[in-house]
N, C-alpha and C positions, 0 to 999 in steps of 0.2 A: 440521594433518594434511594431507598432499598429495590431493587431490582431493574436500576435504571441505568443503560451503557447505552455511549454512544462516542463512536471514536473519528475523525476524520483523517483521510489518509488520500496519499498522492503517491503515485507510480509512474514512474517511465514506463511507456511501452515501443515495442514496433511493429511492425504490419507481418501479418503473420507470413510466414516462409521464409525470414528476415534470418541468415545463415547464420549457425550458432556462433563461429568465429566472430560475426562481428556482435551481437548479442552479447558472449564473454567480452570481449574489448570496453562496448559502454558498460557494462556492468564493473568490471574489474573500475574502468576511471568515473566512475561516479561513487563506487563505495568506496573509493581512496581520498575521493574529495570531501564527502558528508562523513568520513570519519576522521575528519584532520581535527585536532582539538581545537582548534579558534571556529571551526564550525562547530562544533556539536556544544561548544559554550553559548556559542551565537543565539543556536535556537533553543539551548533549557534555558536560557535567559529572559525569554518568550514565552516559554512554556511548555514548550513541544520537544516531543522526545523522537531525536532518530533511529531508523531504525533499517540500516544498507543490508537489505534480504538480497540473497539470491535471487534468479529467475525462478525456482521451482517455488522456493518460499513464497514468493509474491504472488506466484500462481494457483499455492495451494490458500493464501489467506481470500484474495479475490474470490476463491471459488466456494468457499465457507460465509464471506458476506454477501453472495449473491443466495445459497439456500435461507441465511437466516435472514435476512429481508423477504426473500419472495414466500418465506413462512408469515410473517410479518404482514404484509400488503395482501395476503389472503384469507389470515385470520382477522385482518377489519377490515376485509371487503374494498378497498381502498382503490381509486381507478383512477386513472389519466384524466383531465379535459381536456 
């Protein structure tokens, strides 16, 4: 459909103050894991495309889907129940 995106996406995080050492350490052994090739066969197989960001990456795409949603959930008025 012409002008229709919608992507779904999963992040590790940690609670913030969470010291960049250990921060780098799971980052480093989780994009080692989801880039091993029997993973990343695993899930195009599925259909889904990996994609092992950094901390900053993930922080800056998070923070681009939270303005273009709450663009979104305000241009149709759209509320909580």
């Amino acid at each position: 459909m012409p002008g229709y995106e919608f992507d779904t996406w999963f992040v590790v995080a940690a609670p913030k103050g969470t010291p960049r050492a250990i921060v780098d350490t799971l980052n480093s052994h989780i994009r080692k894991v989801l880039s091993a090739p029997e993973q990343v066969k695993f899930y195009e197989e599925r259909g889904l495309t990996v994609i092992a960001s950094t901390p900053e990456e993930a922080a800056a795409h998070l923070e681009s889907e939270q303005k273009k949603w709450a663009r979104v959930i305000k241009e149709r008025g759209i509320k909580a129940e």
